[in-house]
TIMIMAR-160332 format. One record per residue (C-alpha): z, y, x; residue in three letters. Coordinates in pm, whole numbers, padded with zeros to 5 digits, always signed. Each point is the difference from the previous one (the first is absolute). Last residue first. Example, Ala and Ser with C-alpha at 12.3 -4.5 7.8 and 13.67 -1.06 7.14 Angstrom:
% residues 2
+00714-00106+01367SER+00066-00344-00137ALA
END
This chain:
% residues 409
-02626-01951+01119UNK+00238+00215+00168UNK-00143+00095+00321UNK-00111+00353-00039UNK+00288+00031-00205UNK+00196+00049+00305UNK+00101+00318+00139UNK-00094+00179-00302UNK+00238-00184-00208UNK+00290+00103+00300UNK-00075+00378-00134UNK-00008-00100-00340UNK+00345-00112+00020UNK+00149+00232+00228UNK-00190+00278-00197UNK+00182-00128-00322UNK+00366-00079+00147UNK-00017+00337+00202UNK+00152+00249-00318UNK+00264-00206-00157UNK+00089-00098+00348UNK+00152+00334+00078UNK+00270-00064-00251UNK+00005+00092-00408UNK+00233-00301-00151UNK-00022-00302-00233UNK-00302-00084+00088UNK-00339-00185-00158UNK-00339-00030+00260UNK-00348-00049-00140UNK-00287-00188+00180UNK-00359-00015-00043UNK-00330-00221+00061UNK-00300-00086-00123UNK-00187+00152+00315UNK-00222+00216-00179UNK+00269+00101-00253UNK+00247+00130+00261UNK+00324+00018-00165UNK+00300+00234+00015UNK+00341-00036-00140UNK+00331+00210+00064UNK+00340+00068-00149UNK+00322+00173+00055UNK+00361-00034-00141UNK+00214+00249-00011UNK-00055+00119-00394UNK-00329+00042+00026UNK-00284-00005+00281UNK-00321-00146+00046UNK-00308-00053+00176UNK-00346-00112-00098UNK-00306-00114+00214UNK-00342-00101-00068UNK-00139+00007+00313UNK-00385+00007+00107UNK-00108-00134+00346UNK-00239+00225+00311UNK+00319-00040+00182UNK+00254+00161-00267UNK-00109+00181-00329UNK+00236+00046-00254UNK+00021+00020-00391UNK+00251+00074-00147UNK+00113-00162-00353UNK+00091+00130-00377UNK-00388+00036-00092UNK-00135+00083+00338UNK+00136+00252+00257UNK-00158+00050+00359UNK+00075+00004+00381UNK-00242-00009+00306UNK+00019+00359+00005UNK+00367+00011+00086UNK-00011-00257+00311UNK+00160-00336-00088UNK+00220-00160+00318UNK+00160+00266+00153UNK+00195+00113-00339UNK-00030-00262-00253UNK-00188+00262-00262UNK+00081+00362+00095UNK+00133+00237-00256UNK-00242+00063-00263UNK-00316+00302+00114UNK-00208-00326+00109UNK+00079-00145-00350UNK-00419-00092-00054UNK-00068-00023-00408UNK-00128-00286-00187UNK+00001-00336+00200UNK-00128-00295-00167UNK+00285-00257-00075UNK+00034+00001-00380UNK-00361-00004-00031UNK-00055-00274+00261UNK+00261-00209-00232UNK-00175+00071-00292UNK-00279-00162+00139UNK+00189-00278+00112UNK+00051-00087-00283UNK+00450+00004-00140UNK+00165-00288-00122UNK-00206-00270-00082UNK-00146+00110+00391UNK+00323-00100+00173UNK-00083-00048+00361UNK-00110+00371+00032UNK+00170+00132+00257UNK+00226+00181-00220UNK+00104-00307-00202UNK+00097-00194+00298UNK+00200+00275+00137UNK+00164+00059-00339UNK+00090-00381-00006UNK+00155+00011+00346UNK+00164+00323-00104UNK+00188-00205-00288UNK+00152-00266+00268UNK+00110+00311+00221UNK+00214+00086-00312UNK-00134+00293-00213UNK+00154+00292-00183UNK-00217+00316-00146UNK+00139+00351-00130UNK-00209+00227+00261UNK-00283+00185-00088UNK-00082-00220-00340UNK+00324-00068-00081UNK+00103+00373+00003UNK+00372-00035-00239UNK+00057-00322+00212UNK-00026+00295+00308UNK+00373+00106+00027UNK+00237-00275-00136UNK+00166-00104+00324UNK+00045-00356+00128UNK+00349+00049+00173UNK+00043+00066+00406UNK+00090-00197+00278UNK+00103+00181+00329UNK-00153-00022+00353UNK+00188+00160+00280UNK-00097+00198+00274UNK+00083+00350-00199UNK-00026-00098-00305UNK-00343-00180-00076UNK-00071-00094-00378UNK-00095-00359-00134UNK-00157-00107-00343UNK+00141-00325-00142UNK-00263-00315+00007UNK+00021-00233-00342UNK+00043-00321-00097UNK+00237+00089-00243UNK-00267+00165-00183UNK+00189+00182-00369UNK-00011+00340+00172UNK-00389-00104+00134UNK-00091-00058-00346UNK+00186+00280-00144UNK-00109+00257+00224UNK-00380-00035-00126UNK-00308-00099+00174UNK-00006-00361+00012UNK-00092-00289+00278UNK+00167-00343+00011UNK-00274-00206-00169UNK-00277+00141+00201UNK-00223-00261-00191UNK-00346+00244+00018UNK-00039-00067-00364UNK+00356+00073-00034UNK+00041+00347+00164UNK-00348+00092+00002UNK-00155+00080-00380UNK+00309-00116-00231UNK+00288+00184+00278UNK-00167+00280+00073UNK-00095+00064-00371UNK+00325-00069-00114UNK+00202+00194+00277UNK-00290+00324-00104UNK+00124-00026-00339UNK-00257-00068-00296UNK-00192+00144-00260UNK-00347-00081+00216UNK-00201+00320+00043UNK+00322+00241-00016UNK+00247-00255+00182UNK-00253+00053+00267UNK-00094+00375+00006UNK+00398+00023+00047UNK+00050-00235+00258UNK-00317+00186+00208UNK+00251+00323-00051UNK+00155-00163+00285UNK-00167+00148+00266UNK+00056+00321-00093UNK+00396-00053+00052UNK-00053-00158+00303UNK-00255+00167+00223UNK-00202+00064+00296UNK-00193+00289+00065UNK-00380-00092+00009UNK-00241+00255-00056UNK-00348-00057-00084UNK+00027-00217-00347UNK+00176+00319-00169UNK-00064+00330+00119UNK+00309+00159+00246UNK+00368+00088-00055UNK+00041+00075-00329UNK+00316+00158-00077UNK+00272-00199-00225UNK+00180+00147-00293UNK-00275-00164-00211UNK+00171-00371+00201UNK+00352+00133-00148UNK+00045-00075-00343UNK-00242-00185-00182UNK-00094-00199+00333UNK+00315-00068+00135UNK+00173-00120-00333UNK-00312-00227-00044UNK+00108-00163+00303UNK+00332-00108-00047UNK+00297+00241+00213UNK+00246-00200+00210UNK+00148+00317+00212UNK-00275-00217+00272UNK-00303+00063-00219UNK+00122+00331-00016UNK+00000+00023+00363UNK-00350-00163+00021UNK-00092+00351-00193UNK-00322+00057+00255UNK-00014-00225+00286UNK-00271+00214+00148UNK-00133+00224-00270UNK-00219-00078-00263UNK-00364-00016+00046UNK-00062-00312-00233UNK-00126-00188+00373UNK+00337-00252+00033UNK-00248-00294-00013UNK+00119-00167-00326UNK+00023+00270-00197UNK-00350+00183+00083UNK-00157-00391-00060UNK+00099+00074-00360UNK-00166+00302-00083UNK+00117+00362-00032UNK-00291+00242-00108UNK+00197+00098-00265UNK+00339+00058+00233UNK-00272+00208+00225UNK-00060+00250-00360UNK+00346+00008-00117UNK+00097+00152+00363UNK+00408+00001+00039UNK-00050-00398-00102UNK+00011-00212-00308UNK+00022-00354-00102UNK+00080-00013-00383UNK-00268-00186-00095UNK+00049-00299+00193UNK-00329-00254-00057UNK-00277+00240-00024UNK+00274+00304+00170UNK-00042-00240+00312UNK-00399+00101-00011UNK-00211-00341+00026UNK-00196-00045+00401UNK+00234-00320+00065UNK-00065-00156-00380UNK+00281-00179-00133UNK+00073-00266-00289UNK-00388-00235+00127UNK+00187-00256+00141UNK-00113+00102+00383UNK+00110+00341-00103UNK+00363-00170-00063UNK-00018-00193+00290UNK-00095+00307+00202UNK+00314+00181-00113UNK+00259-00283+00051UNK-00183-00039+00362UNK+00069+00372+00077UNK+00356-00006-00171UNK+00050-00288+00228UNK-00058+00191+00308UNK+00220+00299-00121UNK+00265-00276+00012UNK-00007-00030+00417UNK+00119+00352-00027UNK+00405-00158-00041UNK-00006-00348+00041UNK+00326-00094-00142UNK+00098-00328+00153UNK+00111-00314-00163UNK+00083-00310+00187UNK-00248-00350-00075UNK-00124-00065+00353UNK+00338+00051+00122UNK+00248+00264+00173UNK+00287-00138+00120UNK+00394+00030-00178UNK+00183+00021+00337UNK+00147+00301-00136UNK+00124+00299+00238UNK-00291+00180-00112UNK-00186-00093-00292UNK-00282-00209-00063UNK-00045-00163+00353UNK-00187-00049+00271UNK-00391-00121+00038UNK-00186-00141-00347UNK-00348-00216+00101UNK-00310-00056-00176UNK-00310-00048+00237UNK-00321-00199-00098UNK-00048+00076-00352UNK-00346-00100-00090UNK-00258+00146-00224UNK-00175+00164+00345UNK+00284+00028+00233UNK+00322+00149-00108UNK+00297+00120+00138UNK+00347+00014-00087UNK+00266+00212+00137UNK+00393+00043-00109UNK+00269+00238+00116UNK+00366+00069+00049UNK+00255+00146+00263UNK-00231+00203+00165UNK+00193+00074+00338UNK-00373+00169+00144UNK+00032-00200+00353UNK+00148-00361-00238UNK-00294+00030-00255UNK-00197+00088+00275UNK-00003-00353+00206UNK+00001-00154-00332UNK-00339+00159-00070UNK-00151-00068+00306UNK+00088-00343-00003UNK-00178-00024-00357UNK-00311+00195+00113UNK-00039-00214+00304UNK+00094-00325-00193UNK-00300+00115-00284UNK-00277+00019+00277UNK+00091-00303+00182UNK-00031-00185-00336UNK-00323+00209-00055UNK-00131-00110+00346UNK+00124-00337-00088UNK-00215-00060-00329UNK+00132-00242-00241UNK+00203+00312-00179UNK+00364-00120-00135UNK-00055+00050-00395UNK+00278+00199-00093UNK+00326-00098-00199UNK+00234+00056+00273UNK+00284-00206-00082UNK+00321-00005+00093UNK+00251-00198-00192UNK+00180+00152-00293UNK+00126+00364-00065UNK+00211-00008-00282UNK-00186+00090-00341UNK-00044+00293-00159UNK+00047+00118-00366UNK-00122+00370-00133UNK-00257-00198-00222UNK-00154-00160+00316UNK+00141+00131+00273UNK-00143-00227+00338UNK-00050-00358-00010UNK-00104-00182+00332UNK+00191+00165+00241UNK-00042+00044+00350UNK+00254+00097+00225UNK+00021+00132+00328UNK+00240+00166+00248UNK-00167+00266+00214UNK+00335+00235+00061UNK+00064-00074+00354UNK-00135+00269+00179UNK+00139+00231-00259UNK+00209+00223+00292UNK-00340+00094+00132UNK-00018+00409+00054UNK-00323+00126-00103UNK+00079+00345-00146UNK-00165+00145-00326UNK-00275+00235+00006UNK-00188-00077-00300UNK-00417-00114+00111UNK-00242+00158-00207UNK-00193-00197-00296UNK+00249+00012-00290UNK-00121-00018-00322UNK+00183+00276-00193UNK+00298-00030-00277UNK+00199+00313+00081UNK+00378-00039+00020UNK
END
């Protein structure tokens, strides 16, 4: 299992035996100390928009989205969308597990797979807002140890080279230890001067896991502590996504939880929460409830400014290398050149607008986010499964934004 963002469509068949799996629920309490309540009555918490092109706007979206749930058989998901500092969407469709009529809620745990490198971006830029980390400082400053095949390009390694997959290593390279459960540092001393270099770093992106989280290591080495404490101190809590974690544990001990889900043949099975990734947080170890991604949304549009400027923000989001020779971005709907890497997000251009887009995989479930930041708004999309509509819920969304927010007001 290879942890990638995914951003082509998986074949899978369309057949619609789940046309009736779109039970609700919406819970006010979610795991809190590995305890969850019962599902109580449902609730949206969002802030209904006044305006009725943006009402019209969201019960497009949110027909459109049932209507796939039951073509693509996904038997869970949640959405939320926000507008400015508002949430104004927040829904869960199907259910937890298979064969359960246990729904999804606002409050159910997901593991978002890629969507974490995105938070080890913010994390980083927090920390260099605070004055701990400096983007253009060598990783051996803060991580000694950190070496390559070429002593003189891992000297000349700097932060920013972590973050946007441009240290010159190899596509993917060692993700499969990171999958046999190895820890970072174990990579690096051992295997990573094994590795050949594979073009000059900050020019050529190959994207990466085990590379990318040497940025936990250069943090625990200008701070003294754990990348989960960090997270949790400097977004987690300030940012009050109260049900969000990034280690197995926490989501073991969730009872309000999603399970992952596997196709056999034409049938869906459940699966269990899986170890592989907790021992990368930062590329792919983070849980969220649809509730938490609300608060993420909020923060990454720049409605929580005690948190994170908006200067770092713009540094965190400025594009750093094109990944036109990547596999394509949305298929038929992003052209190649029009695609770019930040600090742990893509960047894409779409009608003369700028994207800042994520996808995930781990574990069975899949992920996605993406934001305009002219517009003020963004979405992100939780399941349980990988099925077609992993990959059209974000152009389906912006694509019907286009259509009318010329006459939002």
């Amino acid at each position: 299992m290879v942890l990638f963002d995914f951003t082509v469509s998986t074949i899978i068949s369309r057949l619609a035996f789940f046309s009736g799996l779109f039970a609700l629920a919406f819970s006010q309490h979610g795991c809190i100390e590995g305890v969850a309540s019962k599902p109580v009555n449902p609730v949206h918490h969002a802030s209904p928009p006044a305006d009725p092109e943006l009402q019209a706007f969201l019960k497009d979206y949110r027909q459109f989205f049932e209507a796939s749930m039951a073509l693509t058989q996904t038997p869970g998901a949640a959405v939320v969308v926000v507008k400015g500092d508002s949430i104004i969407f927040q829904q869960g469709f199907g259910v937890k597990k298979i064969g359960v009529t246990d729904s999804v809620d606002l409050h159910t745990v997901f593991r978002i797979g890629s969507l974490s490198k995105g938070f080890a971006g913010i994390l980083t830029g927090i920390l260099v807002q605070k004055g701990l980390l400096h983007w253009d400082e060598p990783v051996q400053h803060y991580y000694p140890a950190f070496t390559l095949r070429d002593h003189n390009q891992a000297k000349r390694m700097v932060l920013w080279h972590l973050l946007s997959h441009t240290t010159g290593l190899p596509y993917h390279a060692f993700t499969n230890l990171i999958e046999r459960g190895f820890d970072t540092k174990k990579i690096v001393a051992e295997y990573f001067p094994q590795a050949p270099i594979s073009g000059k770093e900050g020019v050529f992106f190959s994207y990466q896991n085990a590379a990318f989280c040497v940025i936990e290591e250069v943090m625990q080495g200008a701070t003294q502590k754990t990348y989960p404490q960090l997270l949790q101190e400097n977004v987690l809590s300030p940012a009050k996504m109260r049900f969000a974690s990034c280690d197995f544990q926490s989501m073991q001990n969730c009872q309000d939880k999603a399970l992952p889900h596997f196709r056999i043949g034409n049938t869906w099975r459940s699966d269990t929460i899986s170890r592989a990734y907790y021992n990368a947080a930062a590329a792919g170890g983070v849980n969220a409830s649809i509730a938490d991604m609300g608060e993420w949304l909020k923060l990454l549009l720049g409605h929580k400014p005690e948190i994170i400027s908006l200067n770092t923000l713009e540094k965190v989001f400025s594009p750093v290398v094109q990944t036109g020779k990547e596999r394509r971005t949305f298929p038929r709907w992003i052209n190649r050149e029009d695609a770019s890497y930040a600090m742990g997000w893509r960047v894409l251009h779409h009608n003369n607008d700028t994207i800042i887009y994520h996808g995930g995989y781990v574990n069975g479930f899949r992920s996605e986010i993406a934001f305009n930041r002219r517009d003020n708004i963004g979405i992100c999309i939780l399941f349980n499964a990988s099925t077609d509509l992993c990959s059209t819920a974000v152009p389906a969304f912006f694509d019907r934004w286009d259509a009318v927010r010329s006459k939002i007001h």
